[in-house]
C-alpha positions in Angstrom: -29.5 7.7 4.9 -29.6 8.3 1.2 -27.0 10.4 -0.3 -29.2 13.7 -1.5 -30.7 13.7 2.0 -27.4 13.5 3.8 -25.7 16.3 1.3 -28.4 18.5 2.8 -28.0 18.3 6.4 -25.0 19.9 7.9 -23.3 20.9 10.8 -23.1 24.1 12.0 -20.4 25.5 14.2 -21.8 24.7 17.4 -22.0 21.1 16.7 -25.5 21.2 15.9 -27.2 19.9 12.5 -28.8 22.4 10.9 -30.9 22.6 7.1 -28.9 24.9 4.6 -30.7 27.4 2.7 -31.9 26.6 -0.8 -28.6 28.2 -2.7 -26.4 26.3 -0.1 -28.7 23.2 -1.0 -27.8 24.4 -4.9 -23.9 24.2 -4.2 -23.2 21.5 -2.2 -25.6 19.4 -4.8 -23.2 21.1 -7.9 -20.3 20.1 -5.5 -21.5 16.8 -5.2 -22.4 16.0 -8.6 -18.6 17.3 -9.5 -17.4 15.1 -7.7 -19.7 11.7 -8.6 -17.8 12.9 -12.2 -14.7 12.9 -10.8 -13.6 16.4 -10.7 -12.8 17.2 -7.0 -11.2 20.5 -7.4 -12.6 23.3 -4.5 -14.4 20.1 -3.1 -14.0 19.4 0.4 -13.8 15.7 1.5 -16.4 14.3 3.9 -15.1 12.3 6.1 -15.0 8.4 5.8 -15.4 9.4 1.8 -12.3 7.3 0.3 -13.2 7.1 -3.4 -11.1 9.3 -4.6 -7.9 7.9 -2.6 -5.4 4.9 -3.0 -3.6 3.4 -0.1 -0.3 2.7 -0.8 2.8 1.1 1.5 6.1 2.6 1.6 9.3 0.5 2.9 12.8 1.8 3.8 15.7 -0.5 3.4 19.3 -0.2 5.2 20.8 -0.1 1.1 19.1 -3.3 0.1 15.9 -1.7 -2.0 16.8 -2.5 -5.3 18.0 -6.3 -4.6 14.7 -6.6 -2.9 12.5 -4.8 -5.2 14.5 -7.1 -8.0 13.7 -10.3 -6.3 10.3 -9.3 -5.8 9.9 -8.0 -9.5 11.4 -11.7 -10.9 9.7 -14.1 -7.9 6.7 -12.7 -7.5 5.9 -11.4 -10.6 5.8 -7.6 -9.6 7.1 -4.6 -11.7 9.3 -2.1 -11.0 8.1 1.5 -12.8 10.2 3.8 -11.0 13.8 3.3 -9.3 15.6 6.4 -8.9 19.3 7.0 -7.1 20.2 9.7 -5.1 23.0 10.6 -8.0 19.8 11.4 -10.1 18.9 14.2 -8.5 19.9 17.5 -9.3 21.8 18.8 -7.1 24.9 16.7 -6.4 27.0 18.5 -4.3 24.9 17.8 -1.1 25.2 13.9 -2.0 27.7 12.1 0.2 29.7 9.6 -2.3 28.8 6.4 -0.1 24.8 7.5 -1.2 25.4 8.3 -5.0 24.0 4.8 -5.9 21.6 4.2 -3.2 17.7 4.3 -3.9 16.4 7.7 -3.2 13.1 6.5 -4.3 11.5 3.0 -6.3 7.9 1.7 -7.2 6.9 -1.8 -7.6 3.0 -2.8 -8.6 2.4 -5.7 -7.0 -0.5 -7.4 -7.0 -2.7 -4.6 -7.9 -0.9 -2.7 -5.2 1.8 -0.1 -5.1 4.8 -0.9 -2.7 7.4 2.1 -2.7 11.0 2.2 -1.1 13.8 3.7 -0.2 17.6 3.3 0.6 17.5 4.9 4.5 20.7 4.7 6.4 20.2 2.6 9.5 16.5 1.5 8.5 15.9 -1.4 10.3 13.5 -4.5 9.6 9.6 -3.8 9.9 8.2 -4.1 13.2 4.6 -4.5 14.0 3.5 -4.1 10.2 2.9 -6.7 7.5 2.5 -6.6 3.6 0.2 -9.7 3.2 -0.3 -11.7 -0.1 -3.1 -13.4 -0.5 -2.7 -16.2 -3.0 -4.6 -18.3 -5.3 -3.8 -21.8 -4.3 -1.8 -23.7 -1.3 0.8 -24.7 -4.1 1.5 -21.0 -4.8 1.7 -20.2 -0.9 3.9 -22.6 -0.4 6.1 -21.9 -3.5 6.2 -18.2 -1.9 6.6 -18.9 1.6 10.1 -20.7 0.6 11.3 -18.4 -1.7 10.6 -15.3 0.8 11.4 -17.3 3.9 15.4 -18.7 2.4 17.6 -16.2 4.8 15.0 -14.8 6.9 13.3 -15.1 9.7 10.4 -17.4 10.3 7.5 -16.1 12.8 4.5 -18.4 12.2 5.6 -21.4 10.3 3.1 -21.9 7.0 0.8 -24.5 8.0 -3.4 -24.5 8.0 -5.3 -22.8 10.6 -8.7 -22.2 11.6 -9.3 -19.1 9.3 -6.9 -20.1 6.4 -6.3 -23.1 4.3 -2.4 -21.7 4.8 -1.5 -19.1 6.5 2.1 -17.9 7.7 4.4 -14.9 9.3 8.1 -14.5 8.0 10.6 -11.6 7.5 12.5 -12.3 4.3 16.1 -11.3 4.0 15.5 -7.7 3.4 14.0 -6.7 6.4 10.4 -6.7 5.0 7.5 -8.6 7.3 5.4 -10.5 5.1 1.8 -12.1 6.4 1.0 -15.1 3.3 -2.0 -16.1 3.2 -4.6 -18.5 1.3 -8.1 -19.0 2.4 -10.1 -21.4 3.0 -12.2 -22.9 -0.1 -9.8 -20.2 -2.0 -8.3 -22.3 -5.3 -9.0 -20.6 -8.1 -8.7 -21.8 -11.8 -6.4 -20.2 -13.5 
């Protein structure tokens, strides 16, 4: 359905769809086009409508944030653009001592993605979610797969399957699950 024919039809209460009148037509069209510029103040979302949102991952470690957002920052060419401690925030006095150097709050681009973190007492590993990297070449997967797989836990050891050229499950040493995968007919030149 094209996108002025669909700003035009809405719902009405009761469920049923119904054609708003020509100054409703007039502000839902301003509403759009505000939006298509990207000003989305007063403008509510339609569902499914994901343009103006980022996805994001956010991963709490048992004290072990900054060694892990370190290693991946210096093995896996991240960067780390925020790490804040909970002695950084103002007020101190509800700060236990054992927490004054733990990681209230860090953020590591990745990849083109964001992963965030946190220093939670008694955070335990990931279960039943994975980061995935997808990488350029089996030599790379490989290289990464050892790296985040020394002191961790192997679920799926890296080896080709019928949907990847390499492919494997692993938690590394900091609790984080990682899916690494390279596709099929997926070198690229650097």
């Amino acid at each position: 359905m094209p996108i002025q024919r669909y700003l035009f039809i809405r719902r009405s209460s009761g469920g049923a769809q119904e054609r708003p009148t020509p100054a409703q037509q007039q502000e839902m069209y301003a509403a759009y086009s505000r939006t298509a510029a990207g000003d989305v103040r007063g403008v509510r979302r339609v569902a499914g409508d994901c343009r103006h949102m980022k996805l994001d991952v956010y991963v709490n470690y048992p004290g072990t944030c900054e060694a892990a957002f370190r290693f991946y920052e210096r093995e896996l060419g991240g960067k780390i653009t925020l790490l804040t401690r909970h002695e950084d925030q103002p007020n101190q006095a509800n700060v236990p001592a054992n927490l004054k150097k733990a990681i209230l709050h860090a953020r590591l681009e990745i990849g083109g993605t964001v992963l965030m973190g946190a220093d939670i007492p008694g955070a335990e590993p990931m279960r039943s979610a994975y980061l995935t990297l997808t990488l350029d070449s089996a030599k790379e997967a490989e290289r990464v797969y050892a790296l985040l797989a020394e002191g961790g836990q192997i679920f799926m050891k890296m080896e080709q399957t019928f949907f990847a050229n390499r492919f494997a499950m692993l938690r590394d040493r900091f609790g984080t699950s990682w899916m690494l995968l390279h596709e099929a007919g997926a070198d690229r030149k650097p």
